[in-house]
C-alpha positions in Angstrom: 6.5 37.2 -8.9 6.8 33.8 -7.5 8.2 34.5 -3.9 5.4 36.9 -3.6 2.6 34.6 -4.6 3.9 32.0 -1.8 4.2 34.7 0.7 0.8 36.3 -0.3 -0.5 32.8 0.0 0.3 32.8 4.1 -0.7 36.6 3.9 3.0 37.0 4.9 4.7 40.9 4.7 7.9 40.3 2.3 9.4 42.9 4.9 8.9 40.2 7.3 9.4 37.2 5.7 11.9 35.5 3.0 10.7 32.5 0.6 13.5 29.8 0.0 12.4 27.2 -2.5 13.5 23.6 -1.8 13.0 20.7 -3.4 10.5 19.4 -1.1 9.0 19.8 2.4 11.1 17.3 4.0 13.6 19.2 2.2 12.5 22.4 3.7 12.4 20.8 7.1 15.8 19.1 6.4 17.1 23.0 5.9 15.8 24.3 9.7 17.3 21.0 11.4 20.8 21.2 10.1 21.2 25.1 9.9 19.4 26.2 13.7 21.8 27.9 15.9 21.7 24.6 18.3 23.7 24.8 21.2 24.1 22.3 24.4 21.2 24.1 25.9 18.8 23.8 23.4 15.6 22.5 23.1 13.2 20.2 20.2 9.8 20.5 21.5 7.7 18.6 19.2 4.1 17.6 19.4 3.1 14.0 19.2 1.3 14.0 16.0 4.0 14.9 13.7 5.2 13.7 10.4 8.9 11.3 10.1 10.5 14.7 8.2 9.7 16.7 11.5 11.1 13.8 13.9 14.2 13.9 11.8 15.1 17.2 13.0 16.6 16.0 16.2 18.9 13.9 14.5 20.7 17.2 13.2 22.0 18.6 17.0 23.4 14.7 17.0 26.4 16.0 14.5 25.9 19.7 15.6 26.4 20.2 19.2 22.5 19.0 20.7 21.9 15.7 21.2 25.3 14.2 21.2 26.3 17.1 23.9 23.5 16.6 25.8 21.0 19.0 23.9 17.3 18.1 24.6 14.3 16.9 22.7 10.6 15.9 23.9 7.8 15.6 22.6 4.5 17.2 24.0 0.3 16.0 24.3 -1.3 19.7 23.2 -4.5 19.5 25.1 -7.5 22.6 24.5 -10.1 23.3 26.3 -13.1 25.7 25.3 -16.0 27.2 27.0 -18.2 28.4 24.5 -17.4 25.8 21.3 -15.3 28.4 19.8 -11.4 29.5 19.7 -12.3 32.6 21.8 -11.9 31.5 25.6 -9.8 28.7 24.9 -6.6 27.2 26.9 -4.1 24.9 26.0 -2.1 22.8 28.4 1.4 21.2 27.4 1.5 17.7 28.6 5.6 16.9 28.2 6.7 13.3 27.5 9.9 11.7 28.2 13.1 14.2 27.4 15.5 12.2 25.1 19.1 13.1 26.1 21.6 10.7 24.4 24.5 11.4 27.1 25.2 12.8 30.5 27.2 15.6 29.3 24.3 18.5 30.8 25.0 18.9 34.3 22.2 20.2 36.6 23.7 23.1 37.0 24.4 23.6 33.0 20.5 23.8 33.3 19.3 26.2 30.1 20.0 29.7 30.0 18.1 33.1 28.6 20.9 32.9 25.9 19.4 28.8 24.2 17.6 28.9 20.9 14.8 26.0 21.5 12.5 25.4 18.7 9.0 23.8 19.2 7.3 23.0 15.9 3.8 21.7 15.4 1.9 20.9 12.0 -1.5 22.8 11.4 -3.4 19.8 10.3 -2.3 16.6 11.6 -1.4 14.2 8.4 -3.3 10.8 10.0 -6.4 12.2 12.2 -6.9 15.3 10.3 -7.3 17.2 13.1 -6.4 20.9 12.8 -3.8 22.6 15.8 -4.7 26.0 17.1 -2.3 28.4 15.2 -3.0 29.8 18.8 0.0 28.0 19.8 2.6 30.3 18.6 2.3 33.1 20.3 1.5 30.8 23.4 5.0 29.2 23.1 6.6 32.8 22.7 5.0 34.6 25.3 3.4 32.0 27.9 6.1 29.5 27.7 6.7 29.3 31.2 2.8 29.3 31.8 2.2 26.3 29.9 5.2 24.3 30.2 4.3 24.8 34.1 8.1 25.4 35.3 10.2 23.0 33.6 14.0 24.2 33.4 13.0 23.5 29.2 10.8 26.6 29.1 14.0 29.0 29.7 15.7 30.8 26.5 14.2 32.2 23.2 11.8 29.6 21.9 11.0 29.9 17.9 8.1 28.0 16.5 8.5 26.1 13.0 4.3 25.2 11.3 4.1 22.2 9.0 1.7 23.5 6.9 2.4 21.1 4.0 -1.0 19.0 5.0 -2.7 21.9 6.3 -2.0 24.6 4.0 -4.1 22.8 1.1 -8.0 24.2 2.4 -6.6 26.7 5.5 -2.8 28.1 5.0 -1.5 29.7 8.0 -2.1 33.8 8.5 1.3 34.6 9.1 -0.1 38.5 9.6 -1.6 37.0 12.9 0.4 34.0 13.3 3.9 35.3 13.7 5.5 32.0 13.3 9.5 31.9 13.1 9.4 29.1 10.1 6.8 28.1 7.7 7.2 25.0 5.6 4.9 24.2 2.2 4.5 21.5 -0.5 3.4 22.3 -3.7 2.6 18.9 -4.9 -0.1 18.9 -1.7 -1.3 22.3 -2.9 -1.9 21.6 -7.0 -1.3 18.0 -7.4 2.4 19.4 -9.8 5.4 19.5 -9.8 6.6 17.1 -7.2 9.7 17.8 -5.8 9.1 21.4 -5.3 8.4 22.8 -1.5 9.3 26.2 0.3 10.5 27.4 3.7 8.9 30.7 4.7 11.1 32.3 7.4 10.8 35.2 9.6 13.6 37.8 8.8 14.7 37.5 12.9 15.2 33.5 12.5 16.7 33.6 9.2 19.8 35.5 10.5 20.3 33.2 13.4 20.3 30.4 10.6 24.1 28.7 10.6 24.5 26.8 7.6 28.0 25.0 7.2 28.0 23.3 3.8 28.1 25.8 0.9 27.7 25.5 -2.7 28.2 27.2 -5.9 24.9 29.1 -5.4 25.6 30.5 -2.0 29.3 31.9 -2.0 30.1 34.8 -3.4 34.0 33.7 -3.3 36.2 31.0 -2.1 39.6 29.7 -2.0 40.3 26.1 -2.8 43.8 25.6 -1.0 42.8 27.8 2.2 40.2 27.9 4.8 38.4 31.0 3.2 34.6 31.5 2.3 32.4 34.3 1.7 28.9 33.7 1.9 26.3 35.8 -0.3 24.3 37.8 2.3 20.7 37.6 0.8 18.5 35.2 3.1 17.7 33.0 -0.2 20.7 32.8 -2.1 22.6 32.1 1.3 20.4 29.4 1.8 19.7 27.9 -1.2 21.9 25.2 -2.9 22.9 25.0 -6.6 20.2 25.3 -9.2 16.9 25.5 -8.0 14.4 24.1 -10.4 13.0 27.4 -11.9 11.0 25.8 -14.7 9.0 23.9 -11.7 8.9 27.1 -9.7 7.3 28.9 -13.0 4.8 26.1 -13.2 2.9 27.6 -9.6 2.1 30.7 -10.8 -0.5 28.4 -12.8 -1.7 26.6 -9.4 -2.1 29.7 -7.5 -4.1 31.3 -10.5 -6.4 27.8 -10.4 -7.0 28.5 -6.2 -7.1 32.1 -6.1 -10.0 31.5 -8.8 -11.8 28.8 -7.0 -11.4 30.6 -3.5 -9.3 29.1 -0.7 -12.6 29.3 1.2 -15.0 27.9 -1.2 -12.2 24.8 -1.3 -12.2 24.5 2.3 -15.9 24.5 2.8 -17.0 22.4 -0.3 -13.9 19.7 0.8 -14.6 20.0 4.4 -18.6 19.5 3.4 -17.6 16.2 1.8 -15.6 14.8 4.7 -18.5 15.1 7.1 -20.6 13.5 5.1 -18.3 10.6 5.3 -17.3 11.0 8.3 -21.2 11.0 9.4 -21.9 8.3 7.3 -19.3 5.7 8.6 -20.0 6.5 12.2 -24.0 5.4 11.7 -23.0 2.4 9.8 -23.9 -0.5 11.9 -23.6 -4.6 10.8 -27.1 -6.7 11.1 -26.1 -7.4 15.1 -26.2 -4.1 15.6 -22.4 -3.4 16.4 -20.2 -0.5 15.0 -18.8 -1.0 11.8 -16.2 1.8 11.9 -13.8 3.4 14.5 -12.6 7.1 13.1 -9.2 8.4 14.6 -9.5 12.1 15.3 -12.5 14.3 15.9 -15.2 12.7 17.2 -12.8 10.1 18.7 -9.9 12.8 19.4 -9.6 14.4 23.3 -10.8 18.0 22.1 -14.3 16.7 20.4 -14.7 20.5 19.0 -11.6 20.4 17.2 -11.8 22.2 13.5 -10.7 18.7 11.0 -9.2 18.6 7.8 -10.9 17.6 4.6 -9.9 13.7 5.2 -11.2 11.0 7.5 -9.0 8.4 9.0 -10.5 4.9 9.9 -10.7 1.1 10.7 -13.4 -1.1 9.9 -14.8 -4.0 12.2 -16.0 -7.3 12.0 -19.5 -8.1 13.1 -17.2 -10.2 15.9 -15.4 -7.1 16.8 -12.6 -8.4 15.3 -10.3 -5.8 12.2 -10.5 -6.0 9.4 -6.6 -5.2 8.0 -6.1 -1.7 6.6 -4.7 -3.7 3.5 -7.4 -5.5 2.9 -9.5 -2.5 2.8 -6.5 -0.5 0.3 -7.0 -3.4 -2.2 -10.7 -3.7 -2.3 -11.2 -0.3 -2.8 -8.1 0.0 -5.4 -11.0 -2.9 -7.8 -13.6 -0.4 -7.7 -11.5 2.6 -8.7 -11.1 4.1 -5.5 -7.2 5.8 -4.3 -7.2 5.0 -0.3 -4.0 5.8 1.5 -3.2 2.7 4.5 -0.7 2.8 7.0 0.8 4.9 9.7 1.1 7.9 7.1 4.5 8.3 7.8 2.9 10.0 11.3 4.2 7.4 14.1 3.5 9.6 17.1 -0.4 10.0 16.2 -0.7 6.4 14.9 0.2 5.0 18.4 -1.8 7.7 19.8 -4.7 7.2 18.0 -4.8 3.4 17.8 -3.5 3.0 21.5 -0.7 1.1 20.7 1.9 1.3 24.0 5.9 1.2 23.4 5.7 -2.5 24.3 3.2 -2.8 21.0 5.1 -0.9 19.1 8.7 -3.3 19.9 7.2 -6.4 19.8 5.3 -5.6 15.9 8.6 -4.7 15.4 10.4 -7.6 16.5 7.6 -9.6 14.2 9.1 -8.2 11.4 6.5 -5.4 10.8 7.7 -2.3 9.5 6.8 0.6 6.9 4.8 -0.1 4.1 4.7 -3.7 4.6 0.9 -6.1 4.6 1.2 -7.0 8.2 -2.0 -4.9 8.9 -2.9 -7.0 12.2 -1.1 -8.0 14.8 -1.8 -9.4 18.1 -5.3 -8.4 17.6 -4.5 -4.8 16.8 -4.4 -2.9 14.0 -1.4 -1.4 13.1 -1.9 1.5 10.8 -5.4 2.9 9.5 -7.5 3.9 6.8 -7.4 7.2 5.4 -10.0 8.9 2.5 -8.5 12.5 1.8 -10.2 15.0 -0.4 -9.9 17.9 -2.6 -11.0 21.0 -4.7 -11.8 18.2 -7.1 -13.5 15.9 -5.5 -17.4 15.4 -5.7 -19.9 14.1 -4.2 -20.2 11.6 -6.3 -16.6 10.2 -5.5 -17.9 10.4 -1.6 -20.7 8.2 -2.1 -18.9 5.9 -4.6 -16.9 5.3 -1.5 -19.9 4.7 1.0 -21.5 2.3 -1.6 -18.1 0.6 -1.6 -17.9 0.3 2.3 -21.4 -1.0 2.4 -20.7 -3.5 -0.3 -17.7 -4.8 1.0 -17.6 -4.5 4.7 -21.0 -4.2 6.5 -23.4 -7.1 7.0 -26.7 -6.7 6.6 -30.0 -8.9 6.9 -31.4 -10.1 3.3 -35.0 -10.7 2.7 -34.4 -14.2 3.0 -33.3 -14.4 6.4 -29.7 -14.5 4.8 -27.0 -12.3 5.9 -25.3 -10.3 3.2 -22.2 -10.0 2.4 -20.8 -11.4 4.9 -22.7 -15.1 4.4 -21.9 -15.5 1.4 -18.0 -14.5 1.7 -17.9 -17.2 4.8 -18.0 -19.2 1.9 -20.5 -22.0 4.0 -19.6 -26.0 4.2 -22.4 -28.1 3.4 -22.6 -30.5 6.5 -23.6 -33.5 5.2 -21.4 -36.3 3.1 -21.3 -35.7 -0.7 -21.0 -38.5 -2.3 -24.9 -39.4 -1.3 -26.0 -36.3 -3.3 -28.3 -36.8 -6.4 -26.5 -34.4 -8.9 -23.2 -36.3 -11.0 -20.2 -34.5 -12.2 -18.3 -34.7 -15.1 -14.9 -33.8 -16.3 -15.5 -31.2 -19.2 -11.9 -30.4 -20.1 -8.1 -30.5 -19.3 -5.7 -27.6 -19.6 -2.0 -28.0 -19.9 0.7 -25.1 -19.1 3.9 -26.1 -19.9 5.5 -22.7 -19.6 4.5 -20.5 -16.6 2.1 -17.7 -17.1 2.2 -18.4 -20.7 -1.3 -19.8 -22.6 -2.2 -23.2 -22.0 -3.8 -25.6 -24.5 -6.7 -28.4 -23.6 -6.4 -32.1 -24.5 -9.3 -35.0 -24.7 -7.1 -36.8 -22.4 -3.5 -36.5 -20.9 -1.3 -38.3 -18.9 0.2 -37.5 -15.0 3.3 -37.3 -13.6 5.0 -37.7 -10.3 4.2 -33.6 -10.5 0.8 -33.7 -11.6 0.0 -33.1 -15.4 2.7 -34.1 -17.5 5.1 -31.0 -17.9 2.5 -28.9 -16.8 4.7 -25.5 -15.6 7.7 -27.6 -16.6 9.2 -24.2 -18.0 9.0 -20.7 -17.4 10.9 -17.1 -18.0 13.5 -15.6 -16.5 14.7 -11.8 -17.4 18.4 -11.5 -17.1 18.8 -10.0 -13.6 17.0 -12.9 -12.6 13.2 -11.8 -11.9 10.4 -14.5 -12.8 8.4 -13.3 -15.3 4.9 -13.6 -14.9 1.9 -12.1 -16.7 1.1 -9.7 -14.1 4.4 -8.2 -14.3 4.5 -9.1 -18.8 1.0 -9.3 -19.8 2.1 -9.9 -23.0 3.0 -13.4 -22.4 -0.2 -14.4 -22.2 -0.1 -14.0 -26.1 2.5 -16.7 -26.3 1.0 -20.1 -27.3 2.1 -23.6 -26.5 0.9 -27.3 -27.4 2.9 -30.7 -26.9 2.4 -33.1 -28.9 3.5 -36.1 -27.7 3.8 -38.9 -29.9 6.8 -36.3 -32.0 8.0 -35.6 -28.3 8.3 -31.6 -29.3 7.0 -28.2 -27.6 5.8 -26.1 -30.5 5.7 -22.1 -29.2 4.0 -19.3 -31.2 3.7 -15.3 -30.8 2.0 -12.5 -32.6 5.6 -10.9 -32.1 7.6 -13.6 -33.7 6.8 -14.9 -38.1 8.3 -18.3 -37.0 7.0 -21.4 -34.7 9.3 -22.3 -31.9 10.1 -26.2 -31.9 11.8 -27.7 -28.5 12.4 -31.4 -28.4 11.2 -32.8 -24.8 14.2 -35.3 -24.8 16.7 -32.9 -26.3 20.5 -32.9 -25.8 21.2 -29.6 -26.5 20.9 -27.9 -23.0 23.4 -25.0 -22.6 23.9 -26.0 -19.3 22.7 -27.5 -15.7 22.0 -25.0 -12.9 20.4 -24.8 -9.9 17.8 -21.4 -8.9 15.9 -20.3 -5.7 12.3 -19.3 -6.3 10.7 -18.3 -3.1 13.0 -19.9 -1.1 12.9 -23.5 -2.6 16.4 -25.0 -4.9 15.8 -26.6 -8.1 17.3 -28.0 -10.5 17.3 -26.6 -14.0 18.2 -26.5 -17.7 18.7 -23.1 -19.7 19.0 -22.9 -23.8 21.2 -21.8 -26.4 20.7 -18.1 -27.8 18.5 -19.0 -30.4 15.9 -19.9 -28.0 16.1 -17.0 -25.6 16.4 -14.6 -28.8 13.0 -16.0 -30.1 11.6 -15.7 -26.2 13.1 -12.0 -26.0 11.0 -10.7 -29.1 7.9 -12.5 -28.2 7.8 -10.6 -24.7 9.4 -7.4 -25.9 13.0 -7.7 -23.1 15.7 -9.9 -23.1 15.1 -12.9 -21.1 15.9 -16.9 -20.6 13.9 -20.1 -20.7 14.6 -22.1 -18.4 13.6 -26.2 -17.3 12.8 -27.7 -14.3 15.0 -30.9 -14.3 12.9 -34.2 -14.1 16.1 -35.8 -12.2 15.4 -33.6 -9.0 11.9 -33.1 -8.2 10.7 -30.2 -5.8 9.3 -30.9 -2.5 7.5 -27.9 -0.7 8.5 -27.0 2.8 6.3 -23.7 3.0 8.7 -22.5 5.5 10.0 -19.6 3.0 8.9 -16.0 3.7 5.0 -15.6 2.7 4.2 -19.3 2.5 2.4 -19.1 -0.9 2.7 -23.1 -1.2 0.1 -25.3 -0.3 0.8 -28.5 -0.9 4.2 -29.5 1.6 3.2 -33.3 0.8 4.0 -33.9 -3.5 6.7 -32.8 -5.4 5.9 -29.6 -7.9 7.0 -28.7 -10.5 7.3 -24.1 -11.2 3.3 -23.8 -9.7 3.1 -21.4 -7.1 0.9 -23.3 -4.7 -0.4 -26.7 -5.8 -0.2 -29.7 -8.6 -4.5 -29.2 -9.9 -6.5 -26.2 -9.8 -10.2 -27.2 -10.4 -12.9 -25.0 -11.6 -16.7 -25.5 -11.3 -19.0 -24.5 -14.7 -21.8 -23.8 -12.6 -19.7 -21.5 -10.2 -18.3 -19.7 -13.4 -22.1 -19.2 -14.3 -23.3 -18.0 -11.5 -20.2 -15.0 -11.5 -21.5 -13.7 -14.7 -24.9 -13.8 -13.4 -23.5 -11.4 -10.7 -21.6 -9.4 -13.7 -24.0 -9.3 -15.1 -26.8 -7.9 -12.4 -23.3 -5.5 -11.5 -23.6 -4.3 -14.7 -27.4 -3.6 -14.9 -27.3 -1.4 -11.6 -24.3 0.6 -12.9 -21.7 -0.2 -10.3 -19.1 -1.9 -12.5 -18.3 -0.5 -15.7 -19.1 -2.0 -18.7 -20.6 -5.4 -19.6 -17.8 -8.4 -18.8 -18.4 -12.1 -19.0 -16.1 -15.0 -18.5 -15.3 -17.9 -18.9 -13.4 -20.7 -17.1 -10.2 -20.6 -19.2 -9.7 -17.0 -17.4 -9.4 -18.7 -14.3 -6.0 -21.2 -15.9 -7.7 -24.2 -14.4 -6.0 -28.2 -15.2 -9.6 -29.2 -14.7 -13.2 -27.8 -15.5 -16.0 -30.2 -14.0 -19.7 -29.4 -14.7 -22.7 -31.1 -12.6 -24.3 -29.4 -9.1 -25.0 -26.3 -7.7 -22.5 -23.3 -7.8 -19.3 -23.6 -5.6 -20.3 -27.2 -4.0 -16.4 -27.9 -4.9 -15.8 -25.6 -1.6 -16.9 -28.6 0.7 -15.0 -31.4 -0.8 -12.1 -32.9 0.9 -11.3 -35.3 -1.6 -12.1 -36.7 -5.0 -12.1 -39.4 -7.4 -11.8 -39.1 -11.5 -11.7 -42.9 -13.0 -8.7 -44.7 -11.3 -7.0 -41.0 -10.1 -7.7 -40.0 -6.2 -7.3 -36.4 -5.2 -7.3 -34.0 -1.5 -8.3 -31.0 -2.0 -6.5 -28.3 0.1 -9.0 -25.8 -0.5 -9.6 -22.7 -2.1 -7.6 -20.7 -4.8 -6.5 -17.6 -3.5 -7.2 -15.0 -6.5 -5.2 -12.2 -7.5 -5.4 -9.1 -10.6 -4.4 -12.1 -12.6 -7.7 -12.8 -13.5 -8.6 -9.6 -14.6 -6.7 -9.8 -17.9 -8.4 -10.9 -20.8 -5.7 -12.7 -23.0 -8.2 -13.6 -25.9 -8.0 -9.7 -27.1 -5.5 -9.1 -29.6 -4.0 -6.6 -27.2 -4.0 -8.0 -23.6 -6.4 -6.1 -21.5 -6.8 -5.2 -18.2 -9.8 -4.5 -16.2 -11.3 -4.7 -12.1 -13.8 -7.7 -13.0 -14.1 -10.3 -12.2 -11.9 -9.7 -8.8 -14.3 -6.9 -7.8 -17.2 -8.8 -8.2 -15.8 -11.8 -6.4 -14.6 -9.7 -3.9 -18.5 -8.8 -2.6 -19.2 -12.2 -2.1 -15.6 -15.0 -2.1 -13.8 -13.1 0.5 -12.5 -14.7 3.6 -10.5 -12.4 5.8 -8.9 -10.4 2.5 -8.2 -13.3 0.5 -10.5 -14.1 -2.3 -11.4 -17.8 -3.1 -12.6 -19.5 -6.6 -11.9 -22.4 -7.7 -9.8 -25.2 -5.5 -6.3 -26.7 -5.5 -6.2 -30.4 -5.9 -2.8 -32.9 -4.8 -2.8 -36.1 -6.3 -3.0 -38.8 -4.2 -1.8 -41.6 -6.1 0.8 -40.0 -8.2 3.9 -40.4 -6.4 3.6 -44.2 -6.7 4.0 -43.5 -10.7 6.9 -45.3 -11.9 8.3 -45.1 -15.6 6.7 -47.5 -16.9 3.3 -46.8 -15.3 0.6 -45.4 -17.1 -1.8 -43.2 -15.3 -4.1 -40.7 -17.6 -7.0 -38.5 -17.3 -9.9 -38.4 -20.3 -12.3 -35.9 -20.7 -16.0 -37.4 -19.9 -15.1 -38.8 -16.6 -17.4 -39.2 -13.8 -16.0 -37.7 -10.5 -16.3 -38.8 -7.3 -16.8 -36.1 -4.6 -16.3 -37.0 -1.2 -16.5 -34.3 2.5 -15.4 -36.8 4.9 
């Protein structure tokens, strides 16, 4: 009942056609590459827009006769022409690229013969443009070879044709009645959203028994002889061709996905889906930023050779500056993923169509590589260009609600646009502007309001009246932190339950008192203890310190608080840390002071009247709908060493240095936010929202980082000697200076 749903689903004869489940498309594709009847002649034609699991095909001749005997592959530029707008009328021209041959061993006379299998295969909807092939092109290949391929010794021998239909299949599966394609390869989880790792191979009875499989499994014998060279295969198409076990409970689960299509109509899908990618599509192209430039370049379509082209139910993209310069595809990916919307980024695994499409030459393509960029990384821009795009795919379930969500998003976050004030908006306002003239001959006064101490990393802090400094900053401020057993840093982004944990020095008793909600007993750990279970040293980020781990009691205690066995572990006041900020990332700001386990800098310093005006913005976010629930904050949310009150709203962004009492400080700028922030500790239950980030997002972002707060260096505290008493109090005046 199954194989003939999938074959019914390409309108496909079962006297013609056979259905081999796999346990994947790439698995299906996997299955023609290694089992084709290559030969020295043969052929991989392949168009340029393809996905990695097609490219992989012509690694299989390299171990089976092609390649590595001189075997060809190529790929092709499939340019259509139409006279009337329609598929009646139209031609295609083959445009062939460079033949890869990886030795000399075909002769010119050894040029191919009648007697070569050459495959050709082509996807029906291209994975990164979205632009849909001309199923056309299979009986082109077979019957006008020589027409289009315009003489080349390639177009000799009996070309098959394989569709990837596992993108295209989704709103418009192949006719395989009308489209008499040799091999047809599907993907369930693209079709239904379940199961994944469940894909079939729909082959043509002819090309099946030209299929040459050499490994064999339990499934596909019908007898063997361990000690001898003897195998009999099982004749049937499917059982010689599939391995072991298939995964029949998956396979039962389709029946319930066809039944959900077939009721919805493949053609209703592909209208209502196609309907909302226009609309997108539309909608980004009119988009244009206050100076009147483009906001957004689509790839495909519009932007594609053949502007006629039938496109898939997606819309691939990159977004501009007002300057002309990109804005990175990760940027983008993380923005949207705040306000609730799935983007996919990247090349889509579809190299051929990415270089195609963003016009990025082999040179490009080698020297991003020689920087270090490769799949899946952030490194979204290079050398001015982007390297990957944007894509918004959608389906049977998708409204049009979810499409204008994501236009409201774009508009919000991307385009600049004149205010009634004469104020550009967003972008302004995420420029973050510098007040031009000297601070310190301002009228308003600030005040430090309170001081925060973390002595373990990522763990709650508590606030003091006053507190002394160290060579590091705040006395043992991130003086400790967690360590799991394989070594990872635990964080609360990664164990938000640590933000539960509680700590307060006191230091006249010279203790660490430590409590959880996990654990009936206080933690005691004496500051000057001699009970260390040992000296060590351990990278984080690149940078050596020196440390101190515990006895078992401790890390017991620490391993019920955060629910997994883990260590605590103490930076060593004998060897402080200097930054270099040559490590991979360069998260470290401050290459000047010694730190202690902060990621970037000794102070962070938060405004009151900044953290008021954000929940002003909540709140007016909140009011028009666009974010949820009600949220406010407060500055404690932010885990700043120091809260000042006094000004207007983010005037902390133009200091370069400041004074509190007898204390000097350099600021080295803004705080680079993360999803940090968006946990709410104070619950009984840590949890997680997209506020404030989202919020700050619209208006604190400076090419895709987003700024609150600033990171502070002492000044005056590597001078501090033993003896030396250098303390902060709540109630002091500070001292802001821009020079």
């Amino acid at each position: 009942m199954h194989v003939v749903q999938v074959l019914n689903f390409c309108n496909a004869s079962p006297k013609e056609y056979k259905c081999i489940f796999t346990s994947g498309a790439t698995a299906a594709l996997k299955l023609v590459g290694e089992a084709f009847p290559w030969s020295s002649q043969s052929s991989f034609m392949y168009t340029v827009e393809n996905h990695n699991s097609v490219l992989g095909i012509r690694e299989y001749p390299s171990t089976l006769y092609a390649l590595s005997k001189g075997a060809a592959a190529f790929a092709v530029d499939i340019k259509e022409a139409r006279c009337d707008g329609s598929r009646t009328g139209s031609f295609m021209k083959v445009s062939q690229r460079r033949v890869q041959i990886r030795s000399e061993a075909r002769l010119l006379e050894e040029e191919p013969t009648g007697n070569a299998f050459n495959l050709f295969a082509f996807p029906s909807e291209c994975n990164f443009s979205g632009v849909r092939f001309n199923l056309d092109l299979v009986k082109t290949i077979k019957e006008e070879k020589e027409k289009i391929l315009e003489g080349s010794s390639h177009c000799k021998g009996c070309w098959m044709v394989l569709i990837d239909a596992a993108k295209g299949s989704t709103t418009a599966p192949p006719d395989l009645s009308k489209y008499k394609a040799d091999f047809v390869v599907i993907s369930f989880y693209k079709l239904f959203g379940y199961p994944t790792g469940l894909g079939a191979l729909i082959v043509h009875n002819g090309a099946a028994k030209l299929l040459k499989k050499t490994y064999f499994s339990g499934g596909t014998v019908a007898a063997s002889i361990a000690d001898i060279d003897f195998v009999k295969r099982r004749e049937r198409t499917e059982e010689f061709l599939e391995d072991g076990t298939i995964s029949f409970l998956s396979i039962a689960s389709i029946h319930h996905g066809f039944k959900i299509l077939n009721t919805l109509n493949i053609s209703a899908i592909s209208w209502h889906t196609a309907s909302l990618a226009t609309y997108v599509r539309n909608m980004l192209l009119a988009l244009r930023h206050d100076n009147g430039t483009h906001v957004c370049t689509i790839y495909g379509g519009h932007q594609s050779e053949v502007s006629c082209n039938e496109m898939g139910p997606m819309v691939a993209f990159n977004l501009k500056r007002p300057d002309g310069s990109w804005f990175g595809y990760h940027e983008v990916e993380k923005l949207a993923s705040l306000s609730g919307i799935q983007l996919r980024t990247g090349c889509f695994c579809n190299p051929g169509a990415c270089a195609k499409y963003l016009d990025l030459s082999h040179l490009d393509l080698l020297s991003n590589i020689e920087a270090g960029h490769v799949c899946w990384d952030d490194r979204d821009i290079l050398n001015g260009k982007p390297t990957g795009a944007v894509r918004i795919s959608f389906g049977y379930m998708s409204t049009f609600e979810d499409a204008r969500k994501f236009m409201d998003f774009i508009v919000r976050s991307f385009v600049s646009l004149p205010s009634l004030n004469g104020l550009k908006y967003p972008l302004t306002p995420r420029s973050i502007p510098v007040p031009t003239e000297g601070l310190e001959r301002e009228s308003a006064r600030y005040y430090l309001r309170s001081i925060s101490v973390y002595p373990i990393k990522s763990c709650a802090g508590f606030r003091v009246d006053s507190w002394p400094l160290s060579i590091t900053g705040l006395l043992h401020d991130r003086e400790w932190l967690l360590k799991s057993t394989s070594g990872e840093i635990l964080t609360q982004k990664k164990v938000p339950e640590m933000g539960n944990i509680s700590t307060l020095i006191d230091l006249n008793l010279g203790i660490l008192l430590v409590q959880s909600p996990r654990c009936k007993e206080k933690l005691q750990i004496e500051l000057k203890s001699g009970s260390f279970a040992g000296r060590d040293q351990m990278d984080i980020h690149s940078q050596r310190y020196d440390v101190h781990g515990y006895g078992n009691e401790v890390d017991i205690w620490f391993g019920h608080a955060v629910g997994r066995p883990c260590n605590l572990i103490r930076s060593s006041g004998s060897n402080s840390h200097l930054c270099s900020n040559k490590r991979t990332g360069g998260i470290c700001r401050d290459v000047e002071t010694t730190l202690s386990f902060v990621n970037e800098a000794q102070f962070l310093l938060i405004s009151e009247e900044s953290v008021s005006d954000l929940n002003n913005r909540l709140s007016s976010n909140t009011q028009k709908g666009s974010h949820g629930p009600a949220i406010q904050v407060n500055a404690m949310r932010f885990r700043p060493n120091l809260v000042i009150s006094g000004g207007k709203p983010y005037a902390e962004d133009a200091w370069s240095s400041l004074r509190i009492g007898t204390t000097h400080f350099r600021s080295l700028g803004g705080c680079n936010r993360c999803q940090m922030i968006n946990m709410n500790p104070q619950a009984e239950v840590v949890q997680q929202s997209n506020e404030p980030l989202a919020t700050l997002a619209a208006y604190r972002r400076v090419k895709g980082k987003i700024f609150f707060g600033v990171l502070l260096r002492c000044e005056n505290c590597d001078k501090l000697e033993q003896d030396t008493d250098l303390w902060l109090e709540v109630g002091q005046e500070v001292y802001p200076s821009s020079d």
